[in-house]
Backbone and ligand atoms as CSV (ligand in chain L), in Angstrom:
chain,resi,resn,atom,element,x,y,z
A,1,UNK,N,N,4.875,14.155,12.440
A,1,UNK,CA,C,5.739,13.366,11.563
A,1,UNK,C,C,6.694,14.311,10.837
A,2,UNK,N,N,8.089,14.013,10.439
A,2,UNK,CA,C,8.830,14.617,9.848
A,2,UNK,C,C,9.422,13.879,8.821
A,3,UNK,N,N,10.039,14.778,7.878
A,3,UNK,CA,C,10.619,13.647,6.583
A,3,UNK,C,C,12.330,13.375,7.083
A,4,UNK,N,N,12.727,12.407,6.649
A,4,UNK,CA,C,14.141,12.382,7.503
A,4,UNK,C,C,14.519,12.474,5.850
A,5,UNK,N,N,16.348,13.043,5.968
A,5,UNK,CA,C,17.449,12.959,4.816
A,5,UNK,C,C,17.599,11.587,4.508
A,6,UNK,N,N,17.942,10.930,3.398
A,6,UNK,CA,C,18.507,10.086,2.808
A,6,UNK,C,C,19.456,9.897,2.565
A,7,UNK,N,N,20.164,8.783,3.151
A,7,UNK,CA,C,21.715,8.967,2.799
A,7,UNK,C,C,22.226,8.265,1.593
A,8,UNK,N,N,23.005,8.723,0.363
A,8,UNK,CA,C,22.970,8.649,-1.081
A,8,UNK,C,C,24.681,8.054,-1.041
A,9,UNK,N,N,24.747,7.047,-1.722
A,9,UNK,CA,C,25.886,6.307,-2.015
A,9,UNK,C,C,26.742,6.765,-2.903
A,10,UNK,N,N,28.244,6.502,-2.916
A,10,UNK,CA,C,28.480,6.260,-1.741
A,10,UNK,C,C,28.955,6.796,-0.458
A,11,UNK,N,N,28.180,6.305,0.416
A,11,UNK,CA,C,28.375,6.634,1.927
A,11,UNK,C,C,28.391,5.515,3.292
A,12,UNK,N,N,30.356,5.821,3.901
A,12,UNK,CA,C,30.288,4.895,4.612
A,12,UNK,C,C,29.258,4.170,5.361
A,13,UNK,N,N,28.412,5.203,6.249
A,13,UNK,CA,C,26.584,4.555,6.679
A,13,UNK,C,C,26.260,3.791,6.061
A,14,UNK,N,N,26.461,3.733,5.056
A,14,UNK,CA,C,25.307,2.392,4.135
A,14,UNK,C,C,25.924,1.024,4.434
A,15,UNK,N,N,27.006,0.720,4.872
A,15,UNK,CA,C,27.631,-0.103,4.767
A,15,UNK,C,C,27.941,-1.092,6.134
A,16,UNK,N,N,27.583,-0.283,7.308
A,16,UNK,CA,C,26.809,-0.568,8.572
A,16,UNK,C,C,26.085,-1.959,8.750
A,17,UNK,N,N,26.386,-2.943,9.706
A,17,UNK,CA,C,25.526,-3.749,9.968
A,17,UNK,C,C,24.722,-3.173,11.310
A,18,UNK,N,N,23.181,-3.410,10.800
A,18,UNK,CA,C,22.296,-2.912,11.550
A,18,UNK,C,C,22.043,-3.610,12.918
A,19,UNK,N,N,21.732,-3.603,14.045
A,19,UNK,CA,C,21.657,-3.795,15.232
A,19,UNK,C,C,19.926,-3.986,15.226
A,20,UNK,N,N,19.344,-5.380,15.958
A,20,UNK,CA,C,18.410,-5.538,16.531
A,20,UNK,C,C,17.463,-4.450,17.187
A,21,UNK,N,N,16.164,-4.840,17.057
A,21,UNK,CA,C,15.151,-3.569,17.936
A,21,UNK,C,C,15.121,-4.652,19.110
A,22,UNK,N,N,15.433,-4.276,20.476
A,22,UNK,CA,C,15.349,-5.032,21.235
A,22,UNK,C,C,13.512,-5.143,21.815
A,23,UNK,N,N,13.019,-3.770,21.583
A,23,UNK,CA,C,10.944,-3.813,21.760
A,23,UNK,C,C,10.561,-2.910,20.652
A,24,UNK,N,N,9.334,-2.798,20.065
A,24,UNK,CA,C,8.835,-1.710,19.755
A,24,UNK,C,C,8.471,-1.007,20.366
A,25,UNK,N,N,8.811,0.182,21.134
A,25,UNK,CA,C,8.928,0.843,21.900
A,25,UNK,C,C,8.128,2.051,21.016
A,26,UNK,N,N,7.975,3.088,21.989
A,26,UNK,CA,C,7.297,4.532,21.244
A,26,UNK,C,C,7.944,5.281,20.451
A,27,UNK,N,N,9.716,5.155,20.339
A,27,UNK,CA,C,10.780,5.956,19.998
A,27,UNK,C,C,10.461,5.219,18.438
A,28,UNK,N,N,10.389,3.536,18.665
A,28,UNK,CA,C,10.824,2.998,17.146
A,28,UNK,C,C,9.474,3.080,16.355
A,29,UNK,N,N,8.349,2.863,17.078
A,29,UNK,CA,C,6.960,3.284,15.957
A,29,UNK,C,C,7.115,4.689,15.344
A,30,UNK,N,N,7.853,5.487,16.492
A,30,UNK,CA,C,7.711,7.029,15.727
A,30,UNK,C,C,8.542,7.330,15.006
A,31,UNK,N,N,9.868,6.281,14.269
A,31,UNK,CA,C,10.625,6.270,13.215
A,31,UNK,C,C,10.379,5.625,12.334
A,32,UNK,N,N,9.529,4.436,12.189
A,32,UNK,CA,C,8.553,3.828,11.358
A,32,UNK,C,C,7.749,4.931,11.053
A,33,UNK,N,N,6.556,5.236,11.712
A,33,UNK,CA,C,6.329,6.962,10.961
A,33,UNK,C,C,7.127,7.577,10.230
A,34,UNK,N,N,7.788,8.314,10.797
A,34,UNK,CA,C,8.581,8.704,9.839
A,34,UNK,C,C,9.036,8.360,8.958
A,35,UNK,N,N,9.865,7.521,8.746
A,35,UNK,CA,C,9.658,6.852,7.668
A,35,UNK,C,C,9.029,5.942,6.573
A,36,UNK,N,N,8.067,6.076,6.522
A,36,UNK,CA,C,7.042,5.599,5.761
A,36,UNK,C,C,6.972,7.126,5.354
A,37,UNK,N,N,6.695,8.147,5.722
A,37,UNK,CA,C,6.298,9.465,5.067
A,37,UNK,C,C,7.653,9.175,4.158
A,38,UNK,N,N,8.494,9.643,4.769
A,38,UNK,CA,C,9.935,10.202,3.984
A,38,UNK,C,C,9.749,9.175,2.972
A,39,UNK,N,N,9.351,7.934,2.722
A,39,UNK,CA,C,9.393,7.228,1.263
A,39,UNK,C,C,8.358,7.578,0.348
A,40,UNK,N,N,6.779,7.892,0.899
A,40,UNK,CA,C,5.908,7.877,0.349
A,40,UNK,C,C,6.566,9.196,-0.679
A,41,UNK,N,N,7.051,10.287,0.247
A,41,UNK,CA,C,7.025,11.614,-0.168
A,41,UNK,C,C,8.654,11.137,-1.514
A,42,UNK,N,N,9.295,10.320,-1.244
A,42,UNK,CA,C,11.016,10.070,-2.066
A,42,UNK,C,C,10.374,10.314,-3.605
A,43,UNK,N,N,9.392,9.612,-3.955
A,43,UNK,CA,C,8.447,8.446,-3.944
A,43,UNK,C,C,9.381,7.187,-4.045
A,44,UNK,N,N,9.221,5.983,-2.896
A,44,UNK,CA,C,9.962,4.949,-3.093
A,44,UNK,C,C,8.832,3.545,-2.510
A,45,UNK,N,N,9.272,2.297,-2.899
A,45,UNK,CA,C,8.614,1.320,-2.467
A,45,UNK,C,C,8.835,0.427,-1.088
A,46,UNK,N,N,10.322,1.168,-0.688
A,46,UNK,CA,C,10.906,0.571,0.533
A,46,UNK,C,C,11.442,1.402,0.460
A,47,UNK,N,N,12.136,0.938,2.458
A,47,UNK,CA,C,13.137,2.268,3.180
A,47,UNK,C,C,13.529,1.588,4.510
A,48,UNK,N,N,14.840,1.734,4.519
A,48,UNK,CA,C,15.163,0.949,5.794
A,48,UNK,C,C,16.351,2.060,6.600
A,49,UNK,N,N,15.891,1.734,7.864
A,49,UNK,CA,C,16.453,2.447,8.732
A,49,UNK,C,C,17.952,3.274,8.639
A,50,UNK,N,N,19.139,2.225,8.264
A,50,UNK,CA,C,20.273,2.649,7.965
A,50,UNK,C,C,20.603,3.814,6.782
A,51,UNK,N,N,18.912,3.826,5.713
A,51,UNK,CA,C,18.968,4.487,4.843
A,51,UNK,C,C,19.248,5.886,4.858
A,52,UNK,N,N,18.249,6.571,6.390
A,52,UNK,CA,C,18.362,7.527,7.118
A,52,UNK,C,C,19.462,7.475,8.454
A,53,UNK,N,N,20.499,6.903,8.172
A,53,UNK,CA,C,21.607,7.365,9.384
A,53,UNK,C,C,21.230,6.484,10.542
A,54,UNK,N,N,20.316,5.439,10.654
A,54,UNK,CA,C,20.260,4.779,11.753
A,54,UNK,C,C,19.998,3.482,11.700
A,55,UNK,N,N,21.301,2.868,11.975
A,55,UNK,CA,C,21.752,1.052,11.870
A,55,UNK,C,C,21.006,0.709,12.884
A,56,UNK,N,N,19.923,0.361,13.076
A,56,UNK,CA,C,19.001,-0.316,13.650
A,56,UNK,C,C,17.992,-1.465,12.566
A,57,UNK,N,N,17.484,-2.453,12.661
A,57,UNK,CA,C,16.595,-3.518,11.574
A,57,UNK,C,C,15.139,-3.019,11.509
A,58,UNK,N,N,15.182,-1.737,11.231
A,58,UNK,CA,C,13.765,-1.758,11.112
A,58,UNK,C,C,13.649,-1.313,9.420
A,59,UNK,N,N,12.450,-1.706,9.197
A,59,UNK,CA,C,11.912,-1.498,7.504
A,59,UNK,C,C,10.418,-0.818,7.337
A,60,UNK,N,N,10.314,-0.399,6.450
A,60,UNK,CA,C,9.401,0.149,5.884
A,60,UNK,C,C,8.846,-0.222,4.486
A,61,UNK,N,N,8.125,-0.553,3.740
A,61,UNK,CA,C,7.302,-0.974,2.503
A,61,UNK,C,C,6.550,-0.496,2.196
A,62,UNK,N,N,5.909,-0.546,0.801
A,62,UNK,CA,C,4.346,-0.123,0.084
A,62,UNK,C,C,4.771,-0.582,-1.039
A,63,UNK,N,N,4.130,-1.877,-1.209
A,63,UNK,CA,C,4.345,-2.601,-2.491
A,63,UNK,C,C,3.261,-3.794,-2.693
A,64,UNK,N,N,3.008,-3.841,-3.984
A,64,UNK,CA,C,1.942,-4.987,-4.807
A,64,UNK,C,C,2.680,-6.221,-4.569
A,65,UNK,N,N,1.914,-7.562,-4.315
A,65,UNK,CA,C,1.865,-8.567,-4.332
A,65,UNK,C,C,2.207,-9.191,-6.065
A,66,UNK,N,N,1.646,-8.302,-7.106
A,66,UNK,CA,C,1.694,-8.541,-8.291
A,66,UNK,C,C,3.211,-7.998,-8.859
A,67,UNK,N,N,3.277,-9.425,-9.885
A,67,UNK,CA,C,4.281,-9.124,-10.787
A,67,UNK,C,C,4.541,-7.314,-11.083
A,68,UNK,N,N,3.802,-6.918,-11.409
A,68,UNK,CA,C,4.423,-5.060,-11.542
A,68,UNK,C,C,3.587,-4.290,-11.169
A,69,UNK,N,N,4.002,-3.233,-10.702
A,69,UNK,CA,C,2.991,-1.862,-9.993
A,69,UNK,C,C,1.539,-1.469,-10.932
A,70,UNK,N,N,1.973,-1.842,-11.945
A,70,UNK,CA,C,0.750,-1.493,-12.639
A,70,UNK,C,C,-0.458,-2.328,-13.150
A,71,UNK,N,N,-0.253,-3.605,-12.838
A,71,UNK,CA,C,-0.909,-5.212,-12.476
A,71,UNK,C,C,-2.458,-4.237,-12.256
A,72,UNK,N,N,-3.311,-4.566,-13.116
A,72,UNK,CA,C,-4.908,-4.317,-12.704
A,72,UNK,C,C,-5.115,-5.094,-10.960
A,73,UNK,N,N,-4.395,-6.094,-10.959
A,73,UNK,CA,C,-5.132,-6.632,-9.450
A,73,UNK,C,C,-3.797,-5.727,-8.104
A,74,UNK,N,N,-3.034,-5.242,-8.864
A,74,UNK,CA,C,-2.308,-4.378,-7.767
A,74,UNK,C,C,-2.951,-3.872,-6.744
A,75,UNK,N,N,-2.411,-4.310,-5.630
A,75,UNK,CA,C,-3.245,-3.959,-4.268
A,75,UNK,C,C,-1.842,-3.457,-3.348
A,76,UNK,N,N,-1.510,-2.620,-3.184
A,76,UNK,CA,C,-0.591,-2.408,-2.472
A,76,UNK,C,C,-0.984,-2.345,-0.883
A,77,UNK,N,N,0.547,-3.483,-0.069
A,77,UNK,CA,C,0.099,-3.758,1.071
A,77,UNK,C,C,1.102,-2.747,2.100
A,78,UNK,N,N,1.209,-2.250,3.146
A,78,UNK,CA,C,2.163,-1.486,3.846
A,78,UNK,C,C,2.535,-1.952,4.822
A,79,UNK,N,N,3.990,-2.295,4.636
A,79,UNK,CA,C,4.035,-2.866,6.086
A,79,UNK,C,C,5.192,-1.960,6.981
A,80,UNK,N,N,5.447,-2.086,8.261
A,80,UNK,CA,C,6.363,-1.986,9.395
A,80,UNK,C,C,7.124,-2.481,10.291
A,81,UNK,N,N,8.562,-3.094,10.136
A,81,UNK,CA,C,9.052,-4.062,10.309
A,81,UNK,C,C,10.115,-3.553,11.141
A,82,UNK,N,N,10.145,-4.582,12.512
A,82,UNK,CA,C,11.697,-4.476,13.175
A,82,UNK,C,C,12.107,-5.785,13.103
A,83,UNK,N,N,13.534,-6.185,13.025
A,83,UNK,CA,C,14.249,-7.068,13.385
A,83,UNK,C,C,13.469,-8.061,12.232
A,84,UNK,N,N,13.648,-7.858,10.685
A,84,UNK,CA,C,12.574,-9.034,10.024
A,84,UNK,C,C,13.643,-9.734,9.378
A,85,UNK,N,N,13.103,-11.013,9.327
A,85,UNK,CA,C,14.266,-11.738,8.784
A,85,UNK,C,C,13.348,-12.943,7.912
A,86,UNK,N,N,14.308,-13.484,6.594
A,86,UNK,CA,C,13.430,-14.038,5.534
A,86,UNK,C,C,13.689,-15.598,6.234
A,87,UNK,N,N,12.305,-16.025,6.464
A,87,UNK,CA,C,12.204,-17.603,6.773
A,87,UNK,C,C,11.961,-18.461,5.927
A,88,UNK,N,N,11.549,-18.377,4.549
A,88,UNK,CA,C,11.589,-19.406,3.609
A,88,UNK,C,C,12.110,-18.253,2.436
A,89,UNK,N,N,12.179,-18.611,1.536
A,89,UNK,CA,C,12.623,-18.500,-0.239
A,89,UNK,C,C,12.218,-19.566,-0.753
A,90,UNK,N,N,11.332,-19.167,-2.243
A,90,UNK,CA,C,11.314,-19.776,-3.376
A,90,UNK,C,C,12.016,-20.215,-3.901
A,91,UNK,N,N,12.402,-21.339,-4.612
A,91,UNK,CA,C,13.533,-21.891,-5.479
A,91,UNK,C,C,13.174,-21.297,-6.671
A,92,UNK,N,N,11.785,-21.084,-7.255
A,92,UNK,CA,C,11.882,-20.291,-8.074
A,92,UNK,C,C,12.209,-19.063,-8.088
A,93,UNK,N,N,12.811,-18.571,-8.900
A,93,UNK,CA,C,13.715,-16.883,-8.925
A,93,UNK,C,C,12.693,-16.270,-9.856
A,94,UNK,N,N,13.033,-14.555,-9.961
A,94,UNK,CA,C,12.746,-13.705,-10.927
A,94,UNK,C,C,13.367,-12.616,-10.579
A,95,UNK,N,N,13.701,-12.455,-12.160
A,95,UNK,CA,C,14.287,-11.194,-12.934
A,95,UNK,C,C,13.802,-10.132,-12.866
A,96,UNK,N,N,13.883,-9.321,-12.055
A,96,UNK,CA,C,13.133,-7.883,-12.014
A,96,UNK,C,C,14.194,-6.716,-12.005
A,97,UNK,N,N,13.764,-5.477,-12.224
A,97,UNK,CA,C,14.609,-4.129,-12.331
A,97,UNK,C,C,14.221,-3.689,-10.793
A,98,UNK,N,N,15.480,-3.682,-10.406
A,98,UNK,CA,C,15.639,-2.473,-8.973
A,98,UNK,C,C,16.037,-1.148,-8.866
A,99,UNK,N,N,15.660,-0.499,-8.103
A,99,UNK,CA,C,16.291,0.864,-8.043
A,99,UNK,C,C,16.644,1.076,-6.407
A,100,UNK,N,N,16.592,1.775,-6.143
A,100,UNK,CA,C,17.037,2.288,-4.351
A,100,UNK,C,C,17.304,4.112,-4.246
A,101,UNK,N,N,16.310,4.232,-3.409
A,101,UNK,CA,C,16.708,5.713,-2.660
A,101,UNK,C,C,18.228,6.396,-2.722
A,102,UNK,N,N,18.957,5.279,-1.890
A,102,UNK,CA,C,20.250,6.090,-2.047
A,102,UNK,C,C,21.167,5.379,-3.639
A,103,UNK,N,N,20.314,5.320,-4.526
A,103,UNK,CA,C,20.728,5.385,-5.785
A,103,UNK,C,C,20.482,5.896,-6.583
A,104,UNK,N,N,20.360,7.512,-6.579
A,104,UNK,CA,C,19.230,7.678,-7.220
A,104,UNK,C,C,19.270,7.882,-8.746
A,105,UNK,N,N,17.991,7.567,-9.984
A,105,UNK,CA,C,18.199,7.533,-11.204
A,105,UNK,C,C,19.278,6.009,-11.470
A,106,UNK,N,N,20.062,5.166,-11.255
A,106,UNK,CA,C,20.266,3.695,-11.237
A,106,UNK,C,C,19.432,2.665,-11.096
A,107,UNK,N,N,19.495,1.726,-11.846
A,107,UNK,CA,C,18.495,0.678,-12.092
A,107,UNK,C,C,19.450,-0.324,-12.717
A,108,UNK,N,N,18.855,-1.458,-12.127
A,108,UNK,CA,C,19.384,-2.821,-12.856
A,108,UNK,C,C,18.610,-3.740,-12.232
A,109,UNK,N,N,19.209,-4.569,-13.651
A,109,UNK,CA,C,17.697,-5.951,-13.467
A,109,UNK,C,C,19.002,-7.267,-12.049
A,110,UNK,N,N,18.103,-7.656,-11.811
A,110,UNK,CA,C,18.471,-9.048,-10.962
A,110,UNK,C,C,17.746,-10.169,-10.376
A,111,UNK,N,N,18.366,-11.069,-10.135
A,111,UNK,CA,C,17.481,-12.673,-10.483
A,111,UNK,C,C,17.567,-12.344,-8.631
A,112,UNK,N,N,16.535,-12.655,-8.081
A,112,UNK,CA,C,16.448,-12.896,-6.663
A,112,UNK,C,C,15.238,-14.093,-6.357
A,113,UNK,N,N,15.016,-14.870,-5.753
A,113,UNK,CA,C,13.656,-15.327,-5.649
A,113,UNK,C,C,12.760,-15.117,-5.737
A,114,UNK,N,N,11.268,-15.641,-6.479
A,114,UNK,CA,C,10.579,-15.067,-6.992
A,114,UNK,C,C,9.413,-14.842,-5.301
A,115,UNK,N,N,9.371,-15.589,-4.235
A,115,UNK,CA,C,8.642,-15.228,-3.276
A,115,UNK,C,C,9.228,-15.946,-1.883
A,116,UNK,N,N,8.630,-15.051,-1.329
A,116,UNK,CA,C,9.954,-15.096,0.077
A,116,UNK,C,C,8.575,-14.781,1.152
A,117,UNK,N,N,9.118,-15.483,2.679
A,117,UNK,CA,C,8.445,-15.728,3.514
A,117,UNK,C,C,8.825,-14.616,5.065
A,118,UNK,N,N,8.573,-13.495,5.470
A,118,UNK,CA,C,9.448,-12.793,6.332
A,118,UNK,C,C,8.902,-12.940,7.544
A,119,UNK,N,N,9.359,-13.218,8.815
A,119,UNK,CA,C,9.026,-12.941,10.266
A,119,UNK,C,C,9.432,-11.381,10.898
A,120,UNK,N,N,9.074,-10.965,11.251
A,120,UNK,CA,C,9.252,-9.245,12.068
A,120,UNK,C,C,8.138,-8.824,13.220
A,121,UNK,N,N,8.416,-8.326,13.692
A,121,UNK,CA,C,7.527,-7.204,14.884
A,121,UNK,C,C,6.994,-6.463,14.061
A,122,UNK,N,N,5.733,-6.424,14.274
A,122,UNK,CA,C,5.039,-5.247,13.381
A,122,UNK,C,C,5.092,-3.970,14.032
A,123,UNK,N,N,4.131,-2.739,13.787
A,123,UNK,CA,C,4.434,-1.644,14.397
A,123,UNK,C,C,3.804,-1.686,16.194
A,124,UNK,N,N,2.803,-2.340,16.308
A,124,UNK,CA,C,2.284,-2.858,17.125
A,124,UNK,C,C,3.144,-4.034,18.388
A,125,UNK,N,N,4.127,-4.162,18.074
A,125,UNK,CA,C,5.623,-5.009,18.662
A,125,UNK,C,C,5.020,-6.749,18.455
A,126,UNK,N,N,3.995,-7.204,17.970
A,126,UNK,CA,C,3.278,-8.408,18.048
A,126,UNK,C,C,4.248,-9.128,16.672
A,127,UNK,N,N,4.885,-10.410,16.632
A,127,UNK,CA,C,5.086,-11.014,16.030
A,127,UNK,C,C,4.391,-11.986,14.864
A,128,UNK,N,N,5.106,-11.669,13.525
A,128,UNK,CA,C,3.688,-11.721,12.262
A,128,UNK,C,C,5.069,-12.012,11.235
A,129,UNK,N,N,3.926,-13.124,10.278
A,129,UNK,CA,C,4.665,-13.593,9.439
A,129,UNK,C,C,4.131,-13.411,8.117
A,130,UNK,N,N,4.399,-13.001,7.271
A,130,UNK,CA,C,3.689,-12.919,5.771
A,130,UNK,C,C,4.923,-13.288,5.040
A,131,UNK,N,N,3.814,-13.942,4.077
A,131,UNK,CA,C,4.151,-13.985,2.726
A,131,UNK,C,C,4.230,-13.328,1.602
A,132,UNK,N,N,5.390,-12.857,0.918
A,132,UNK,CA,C,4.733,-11.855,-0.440
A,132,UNK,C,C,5.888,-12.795,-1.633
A,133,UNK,N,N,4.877,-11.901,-2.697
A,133,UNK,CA,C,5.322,-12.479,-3.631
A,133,UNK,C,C,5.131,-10.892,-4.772
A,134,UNK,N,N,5.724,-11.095,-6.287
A,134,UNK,CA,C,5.857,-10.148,-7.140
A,134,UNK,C,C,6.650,-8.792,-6.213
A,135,UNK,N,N,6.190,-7.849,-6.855
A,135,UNK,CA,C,7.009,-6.180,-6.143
A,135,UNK,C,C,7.224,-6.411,-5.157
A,136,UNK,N,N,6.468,-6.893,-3.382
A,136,UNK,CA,C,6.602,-6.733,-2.501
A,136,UNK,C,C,7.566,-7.579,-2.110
A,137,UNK,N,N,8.216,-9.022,-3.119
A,137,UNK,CA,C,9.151,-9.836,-2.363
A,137,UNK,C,C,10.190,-9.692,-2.531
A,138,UNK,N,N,10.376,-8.521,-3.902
A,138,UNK,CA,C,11.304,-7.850,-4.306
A,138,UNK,C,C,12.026,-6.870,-3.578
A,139,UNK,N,N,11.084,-6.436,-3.018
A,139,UNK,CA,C,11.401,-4.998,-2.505
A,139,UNK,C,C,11.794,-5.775,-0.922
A,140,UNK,N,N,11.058,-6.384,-0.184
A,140,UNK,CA,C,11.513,-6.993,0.953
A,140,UNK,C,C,12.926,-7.349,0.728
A,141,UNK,N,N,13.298,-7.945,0.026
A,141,UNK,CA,C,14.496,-8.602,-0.052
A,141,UNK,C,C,15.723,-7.887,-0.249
A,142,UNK,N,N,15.354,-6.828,-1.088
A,142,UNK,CA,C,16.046,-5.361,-1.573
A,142,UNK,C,C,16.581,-5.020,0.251
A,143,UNK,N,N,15.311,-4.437,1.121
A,143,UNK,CA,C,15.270,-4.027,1.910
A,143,UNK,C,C,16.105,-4.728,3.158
A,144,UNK,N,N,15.582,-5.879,2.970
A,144,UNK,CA,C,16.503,-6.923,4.280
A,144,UNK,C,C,17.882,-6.737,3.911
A,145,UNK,N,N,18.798,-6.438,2.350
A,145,UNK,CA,C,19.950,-6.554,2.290
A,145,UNK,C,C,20.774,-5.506,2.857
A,146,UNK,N,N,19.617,-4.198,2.900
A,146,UNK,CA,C,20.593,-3.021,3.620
A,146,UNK,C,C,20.711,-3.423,5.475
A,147,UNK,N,N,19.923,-4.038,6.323
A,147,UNK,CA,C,20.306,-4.377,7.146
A,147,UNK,C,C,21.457,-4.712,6.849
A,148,UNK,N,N,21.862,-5.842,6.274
A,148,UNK,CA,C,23.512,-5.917,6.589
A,148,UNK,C,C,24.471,-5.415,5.488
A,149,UNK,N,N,24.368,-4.384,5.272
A,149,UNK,CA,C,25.019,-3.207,4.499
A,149,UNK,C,C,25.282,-3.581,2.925
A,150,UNK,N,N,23.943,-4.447,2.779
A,150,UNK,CA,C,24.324,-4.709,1.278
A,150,UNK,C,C,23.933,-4.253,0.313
A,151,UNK,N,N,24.504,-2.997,-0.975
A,151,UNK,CA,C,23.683,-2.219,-1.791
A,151,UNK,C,C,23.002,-3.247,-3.033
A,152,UNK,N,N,22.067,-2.739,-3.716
A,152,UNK,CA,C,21.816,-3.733,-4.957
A,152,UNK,C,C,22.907,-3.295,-5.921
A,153,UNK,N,N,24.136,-2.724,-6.019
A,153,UNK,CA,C,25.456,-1.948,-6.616
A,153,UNK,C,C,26.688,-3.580,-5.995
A,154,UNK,N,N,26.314,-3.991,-4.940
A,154,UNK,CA,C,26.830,-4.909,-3.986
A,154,UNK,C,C,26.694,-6.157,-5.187
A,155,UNK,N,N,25.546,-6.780,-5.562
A,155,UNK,CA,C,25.364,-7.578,-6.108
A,155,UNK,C,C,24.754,-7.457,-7.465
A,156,UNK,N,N,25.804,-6.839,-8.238
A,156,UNK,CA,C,25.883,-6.309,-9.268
A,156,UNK,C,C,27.710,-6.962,-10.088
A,157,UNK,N,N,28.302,-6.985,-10.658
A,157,UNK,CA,C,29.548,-7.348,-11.196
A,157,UNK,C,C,30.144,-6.239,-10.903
A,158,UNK,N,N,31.576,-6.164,-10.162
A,158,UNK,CA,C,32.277,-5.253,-9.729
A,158,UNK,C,C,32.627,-3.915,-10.975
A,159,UNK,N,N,32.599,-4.112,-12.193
A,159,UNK,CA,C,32.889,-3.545,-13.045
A,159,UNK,C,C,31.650,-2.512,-12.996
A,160,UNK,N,N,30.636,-3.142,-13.089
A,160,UNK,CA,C,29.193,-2.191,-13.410
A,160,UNK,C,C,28.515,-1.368,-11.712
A,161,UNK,N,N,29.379,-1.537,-10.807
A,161,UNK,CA,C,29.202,-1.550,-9.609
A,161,UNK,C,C,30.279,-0.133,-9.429
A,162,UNK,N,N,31.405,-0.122,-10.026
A,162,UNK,CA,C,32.242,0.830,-9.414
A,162,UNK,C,C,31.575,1.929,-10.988
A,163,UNK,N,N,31.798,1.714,-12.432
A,163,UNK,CA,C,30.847,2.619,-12.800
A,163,UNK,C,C,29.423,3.827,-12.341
A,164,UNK,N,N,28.508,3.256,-11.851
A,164,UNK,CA,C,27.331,3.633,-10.711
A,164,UNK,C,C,27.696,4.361,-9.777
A,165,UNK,N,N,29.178,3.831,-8.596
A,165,UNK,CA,C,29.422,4.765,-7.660
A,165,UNK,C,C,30.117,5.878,-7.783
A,166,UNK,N,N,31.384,5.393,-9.145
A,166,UNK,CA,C,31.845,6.952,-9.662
A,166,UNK,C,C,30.538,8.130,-10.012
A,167,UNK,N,N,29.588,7.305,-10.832
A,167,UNK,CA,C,28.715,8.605,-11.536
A,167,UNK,C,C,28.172,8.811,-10.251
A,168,UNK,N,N,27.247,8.396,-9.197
A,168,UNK,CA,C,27.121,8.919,-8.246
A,168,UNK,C,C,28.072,9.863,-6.811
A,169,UNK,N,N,29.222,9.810,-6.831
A,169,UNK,CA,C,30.111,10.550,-6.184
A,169,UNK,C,C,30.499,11.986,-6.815
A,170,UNK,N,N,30.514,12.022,-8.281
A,170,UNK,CA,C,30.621,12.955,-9.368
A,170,UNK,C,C,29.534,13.575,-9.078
A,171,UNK,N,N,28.131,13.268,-9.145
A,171,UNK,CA,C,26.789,14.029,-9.098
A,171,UNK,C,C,26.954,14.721,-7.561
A,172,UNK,N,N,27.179,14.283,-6.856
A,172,UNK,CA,C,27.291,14.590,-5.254
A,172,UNK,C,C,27.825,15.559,-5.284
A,173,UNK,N,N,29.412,15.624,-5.737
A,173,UNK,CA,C,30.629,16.587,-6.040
A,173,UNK,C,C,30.166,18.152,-6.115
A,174,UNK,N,N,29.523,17.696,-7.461
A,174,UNK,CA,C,28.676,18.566,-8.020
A,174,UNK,C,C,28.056,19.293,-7.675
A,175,UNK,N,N,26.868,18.534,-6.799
A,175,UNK,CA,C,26.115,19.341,-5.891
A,175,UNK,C,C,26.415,20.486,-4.751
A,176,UNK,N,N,27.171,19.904,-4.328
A,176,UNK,CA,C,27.947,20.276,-2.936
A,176,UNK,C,C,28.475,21.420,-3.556
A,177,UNK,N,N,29.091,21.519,-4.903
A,177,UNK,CA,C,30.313,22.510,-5.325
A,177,UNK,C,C,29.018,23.738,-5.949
A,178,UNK,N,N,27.727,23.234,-6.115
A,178,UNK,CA,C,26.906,24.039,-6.508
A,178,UNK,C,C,26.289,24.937,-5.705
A,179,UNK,N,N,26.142,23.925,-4.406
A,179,UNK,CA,C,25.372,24.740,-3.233
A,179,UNK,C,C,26.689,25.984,-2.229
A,180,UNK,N,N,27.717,25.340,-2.699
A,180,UNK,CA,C,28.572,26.486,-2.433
A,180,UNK,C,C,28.887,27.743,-2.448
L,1,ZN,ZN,ZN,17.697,0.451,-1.366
């Protein structure tokens, strides 16, 4: 297993609509590996393919069923997802704080549904449907939006959206002009 780079916004890649896994094949379990390390190690709760440079629908997770990570009944579940797509939504919503890999240190709260229903290929290529609810339906949903190149900066108010990507392009700048 290896840790793959993260690609940090903004960056045209992110913005990519991702392309179908046509099988789970040996190539795509062993990028599911991989990525599941590269998040565990970010430390992050999701990670989707395009995150690391490759517009393909596959996802990665490790997230509680419960309202917050620190929920006494927190049970964190892991999943491995190609091609997953949300088959029901809650009409009820909730307000939760997001963050994202290629955001890094950014956070903002947002109303998304409070539990959501996903179909995907597991790592195993067998077709499986779960339900989550609290962190994990959060984070699913987070996750399904970068398939089609949508940041949580995306659905944010354009004002507080281009703020975030200046300070993040500035930090980048930075870096780059440091490692120089
Ligand atoms: Zn993200």
């Amino acid at each position: 297993m290896s840790l793959l780079p993260i690609l940090i916004a903004p960056d045209r890649r992110l913005k990519a609509i991702s392309e179908p896994v046509a099988a789970v094949e040996a190539d795509v379990a062993r990028l599911m590996d991989n990525m599941l390390e590269t998040m565990l190690a970010a430390p992050g709760l999701g990670l989707s393919a395009v995150q690391v440079g490759i517009a393909r629908r596959i996802v990665v997770a490790r997230a509680p069923d419960t309202p917050t990570q620190s929920d006494p009944d927190a049970a964190p579940r892991t999943l491995m997802m190609a091609n997953p797509e949300i088959v029901w939504a809650s009409d009820e919503t909730a307000l939760m704080e997001e963050g994202c890999l290629s955001l890094p240190d950014q956070y903002a709260d947002l109303e998304r549904p409070a539990e959501v229903t996903v179909r995907y290929l597991d790592r195993g290529g067998e077709q499986v449907e779960t339900k989550a609810t609290g962190v994990l339906a959060r984070c699913l949903q987070h996750e399904l939006d970068h398939l089609d190149g949508v940041l949580l900066v995306d659905r944010l108010s354009p004002v507080r959206r281009n703020i975030i990507l200046r300070k993040l392009a500035k930090a980048k700048k930075f870096k780059q002009s440091d490692a120089a």
